[in-house]
N, C-alpha and C positions, 0 to 999 in steps of 0.2 A: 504494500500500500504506500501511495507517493504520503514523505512526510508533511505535517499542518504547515510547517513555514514555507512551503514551495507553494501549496492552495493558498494562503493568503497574501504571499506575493504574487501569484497569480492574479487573483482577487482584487488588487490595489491598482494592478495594472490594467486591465482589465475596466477598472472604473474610473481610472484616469482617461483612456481613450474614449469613454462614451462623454465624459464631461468636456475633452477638447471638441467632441462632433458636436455635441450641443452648442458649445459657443461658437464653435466658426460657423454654423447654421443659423442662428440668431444675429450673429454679425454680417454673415453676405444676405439675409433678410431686410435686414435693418438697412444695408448700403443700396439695396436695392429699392427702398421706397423713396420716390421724387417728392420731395414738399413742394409745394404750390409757390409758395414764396419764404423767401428766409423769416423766419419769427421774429418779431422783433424791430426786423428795421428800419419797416418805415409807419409806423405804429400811427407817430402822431400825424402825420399826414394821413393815411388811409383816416382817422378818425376827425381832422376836420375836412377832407375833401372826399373823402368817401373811396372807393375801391377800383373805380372806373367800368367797375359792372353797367352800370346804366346808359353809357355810351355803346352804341351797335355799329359797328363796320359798315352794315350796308345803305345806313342812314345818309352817308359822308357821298 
């Protein structure tokens, strides 16, 4: 019978390698989602002039 300390370094390793696919999966997720616009930056203008939503291209 293989001894305890070779199953639980097994074992460590073993759940090391699911915990890095976790995070490089949650990370190329993560880089993979486009935000709309950066948070933040143009804050106080989109709040006094508004978003430009209400202007349509094919008005012009």
């Amino acid at each position: 019978m293989l001894d305890w300390k070779i199953l639980e370094g097994v074992a460590i390793v073993v759940m090391l390698v699911l915990i890095v696919a976790m995070l490089r999966r949650a990370l190329r997720q993560k880089r993979n989602e486009k935000p709309s616009r950066v948070a933040g930056a143009n804050d106080d203008w989109i709040e006094e002039f508004g978003d430009g939503s209400a202007f349509d291209e094919s008005d012009s």
